[in-house]
C-alpha positions, 0 to 999 in steps of 0.5 A, a space after each residue: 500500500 502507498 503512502 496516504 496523506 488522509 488526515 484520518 481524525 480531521 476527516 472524522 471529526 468534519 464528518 462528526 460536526 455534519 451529525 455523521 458517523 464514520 464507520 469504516 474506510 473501505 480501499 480500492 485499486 481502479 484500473 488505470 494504463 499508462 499509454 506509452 505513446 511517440 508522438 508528433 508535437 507542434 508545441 513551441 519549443 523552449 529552445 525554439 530561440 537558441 535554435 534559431 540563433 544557430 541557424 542564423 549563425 550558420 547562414 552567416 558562415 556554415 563552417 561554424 563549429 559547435 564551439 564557435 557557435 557557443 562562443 559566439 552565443 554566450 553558450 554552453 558548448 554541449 547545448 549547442 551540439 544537442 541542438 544541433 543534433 535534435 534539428 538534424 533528427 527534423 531535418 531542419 540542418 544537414 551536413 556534418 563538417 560544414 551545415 546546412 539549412 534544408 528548405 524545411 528549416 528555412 520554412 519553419 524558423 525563418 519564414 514560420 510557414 510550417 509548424 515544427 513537429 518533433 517526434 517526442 516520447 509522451 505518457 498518457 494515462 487513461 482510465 482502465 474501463 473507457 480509456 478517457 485520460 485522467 485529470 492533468 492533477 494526477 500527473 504530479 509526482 505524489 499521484 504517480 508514485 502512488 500507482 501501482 505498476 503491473 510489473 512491480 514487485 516488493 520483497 521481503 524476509 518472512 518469520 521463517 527467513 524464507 524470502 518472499 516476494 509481495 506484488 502490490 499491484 490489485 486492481 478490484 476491477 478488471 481492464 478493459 482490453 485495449 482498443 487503439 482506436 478508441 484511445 486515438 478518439 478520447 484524446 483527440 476528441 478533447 478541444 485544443 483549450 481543455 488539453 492541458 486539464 487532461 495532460 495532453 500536449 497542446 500541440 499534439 498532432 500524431 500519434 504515432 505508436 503504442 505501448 501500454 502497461 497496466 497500473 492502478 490508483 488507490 481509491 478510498 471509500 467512507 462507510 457512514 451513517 447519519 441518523 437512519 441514513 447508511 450511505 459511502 462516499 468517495 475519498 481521495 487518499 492523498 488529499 488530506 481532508 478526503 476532497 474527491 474532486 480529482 478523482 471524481 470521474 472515477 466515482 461515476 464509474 463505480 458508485 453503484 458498487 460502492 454504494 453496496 460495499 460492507 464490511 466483512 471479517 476473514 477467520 483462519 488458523 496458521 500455527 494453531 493460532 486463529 488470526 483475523 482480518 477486516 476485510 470487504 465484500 467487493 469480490 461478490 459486489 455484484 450479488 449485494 442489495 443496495 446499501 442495507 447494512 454497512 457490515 456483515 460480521 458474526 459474533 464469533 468472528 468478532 469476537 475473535 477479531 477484538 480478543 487478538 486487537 486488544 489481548 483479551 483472553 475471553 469474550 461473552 456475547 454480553 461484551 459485544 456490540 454487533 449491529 448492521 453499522 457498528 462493532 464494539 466493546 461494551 466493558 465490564 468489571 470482568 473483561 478488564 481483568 481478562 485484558 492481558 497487557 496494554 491495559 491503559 491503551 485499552 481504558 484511554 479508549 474507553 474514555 474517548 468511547 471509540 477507537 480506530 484499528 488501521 491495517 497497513 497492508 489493506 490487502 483484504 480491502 479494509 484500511 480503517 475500522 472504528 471501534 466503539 467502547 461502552 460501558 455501563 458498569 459502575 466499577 469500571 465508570 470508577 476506574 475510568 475517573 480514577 485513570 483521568 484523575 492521574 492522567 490530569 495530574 500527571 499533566 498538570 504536576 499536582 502534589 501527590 498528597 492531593 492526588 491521594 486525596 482525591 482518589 480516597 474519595 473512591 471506594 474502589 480505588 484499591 481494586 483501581 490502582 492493583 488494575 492499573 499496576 500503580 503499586 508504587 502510588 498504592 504502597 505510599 497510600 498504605 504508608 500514609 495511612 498505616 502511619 496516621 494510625 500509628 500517630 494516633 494510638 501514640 497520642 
């Protein structure tokens, strides 16, 4: 997977302040090919000006060496050797020890009766299913290294040292067989004064041959839920807030199907362990009925899925929440003492009430899931307010005398302090108090 610059809780909390709830962040990989194209380009030249300082230097004297020229122009001499080279390759100049200007030079850069055509290598890239080019936007180089090539391969040393080899390139829609015609007729059908939003070549004559290599562009979509309302938007994952206005002829395409995504969990053992992954229903996309429900996920599974996420040793269907929009953790006294480790993490997200679980590898077409935590315990409410009390005072540097004082306040606040292995802040309780009765009976 690619480098993605979604701001994941800006996206969010802007979601959040429209009253709408984000659920999941599904990936996809859209069909696209990079036309590999040589083509014939009428598009000034920026050198157009040196290359016209030469040509009159050679019809003053046409025994003018490179270096004599390049004296003459204030130049490098290496330019003016390229240059000549390059209108030799047009016919523009001819001969080798003594030049010459060729009528068609004389036509093009002195009278300009004919346009310059240079024959030039050129990169189109074209939608995977109708061939129309994309937006000139995707040209920049944060999208281009985002594509995934057909040829590219990621190796890498698995746990057993055996090296393996990863190909990231997954397109969840399949290409279009190529149609060169077709191709021709979307480019040239696009005016002259739109080509530079489509990135193509303002001059572009010909096209003279083909090439091609299958990529894809990684798209992501939004699972949301506002009031009764399920729906899925598309997001654009290197834009920070999710702006889908370039990729938005992509969205066309594909928003039937999208509209019917729903998040799904994949169970399976390896080593006698059970494993887990979030995973999409895009494979049987096609069967789906229009967006009822944003998830399809069993309580075994889940269950199976939060005990690895969050260490716990076991789960009761009283401690899960499995709706058609939401998964959870609804905590009680029993499922803090299952937690194995990493019991802080687990309460700082009991306090935010949510958490968001990431896979970096999206290979089963789910990249963020958000978790929901409840609780309607009245111990683990205590605990939760005995973790913010440190955590405050922690922050702020309170005096420990006065952070005593307030956790005495709780009944529990033993049972509170052994579950948050604070045993150091525990000891110098006992200390306090053993010691105030000790002063007492002296007294």
């Amino acid at each position: 997977m690619g480098s993605f610059s979604l701001d994941i809780e800006r996206y969010y909390q802007s979601k959040k302040e429209e009253g709408i709830e984000l659920k999941s962040i599904a990936y996809i990989q859209y069909p696209i090919y990079c036309i590999h194209a040589t083509i014939l380009d009428s598009t000034p030249d920026p050198l157009e000006k040196l290359d016209k300082a030469i040509i009159n230097c050679i019809l003053l004297n046409n025994e003018m060496s490179s270096l004599d020229i390049a004296q003459f122009l204030s130049v490098q001499k290496r330019g003016v050797e390229l240059r000549i080279e390059q209108m030799k390759s047009e016919r523009l100049i001819e001969g080798e020890n003594s030049l010459n200007v060729t009528e068609l030079g004389r036509d093009i850069l002195i009278f300009s009766k004919e346009k310059r055509l240079q024959k030039r290598q050129h990169n189109f890239y074209l939608d995977g299913i109708d061939f129309k080019p994309l937006s000139s936007e995707l040209y920049s180089a944060k999208y281009l290294k985002s594509f995934f090539n057909e040829n590219e391969f990621t190796y890498y040393t698995n746990s057993r040292g055996d090296t393996k080899s990863y190909k990231p390139f997954k397109p969840n829609i399949v290409h279009e067989p190529l149609i060169k015609e077709k191709i021709f007729e979307n480019i040239f059908n696009i005016p002259e004064n739109k080509r530079e939003t489509w990135a193509i070549p303002l001059g572009l004559e010909e096209i003279e041959t083909i090439d091609f290599t299958k990529m894809s562009i990684p798209v992501l979509v939004g699972l949301l839920k506002k009031g009764d309302k399920l729906f899925r938007e598309l997001l654009d994952p290197l834009a920070v807030t999710g702006d889908s206005s370039r990729i938005s002829t992509i969205e066309s395409k594909i928003y039937d199907k999208i509209q019917k995504l729903e998040l799904r969990i994949n169970t399976w053992k390896y080593n006698e362990n059970e494993k887990f992954a979030f995973a999409s229903n895009w494979i049987e996309i096609d069967k789906e009925k229009e967006g009822e429900r944003l998830q399809f996920v069993t309580n075994e599974d889940l269950k199976k899925a939060l005990k690895e996420i969050y260490f716990i040793e076991s789960l009761s269907d009283v401690n899960i929440i499995n709706t058609d929009f939401e998964i959870g953790l609804n905590v009680t006294e029993e499922l803090i003492y299952n937690i194995k480790s990493n019991r802080r993490e687990f309460l700082g997200n009991l306090l935010r009430t949510r958490d968001a679980f990431i896979d970096f590898s999206t290979s089963q077409g789910i990249w963020v899931v958000f978790i929901k935590f409840k609780t309607e315990c009245k111990f683990v409410k205590a605990l939760m307010e005995i973790f913010h009390v440190l955590k405050v005072s922690k922050a702020k540097g309170l005096k420990e005398d006065d952070v005593i004082q307030k956790l005495l306040e709780y009944d529990n606040y033993r049972k509170a302090l052994v579950l948050l292995e604070e045993f150091e802040l525990l000891e110098k309780i006992d200390i306090n108090q053993h010691m105030h009765i000790e002063e007492l009976v002296n007294e």
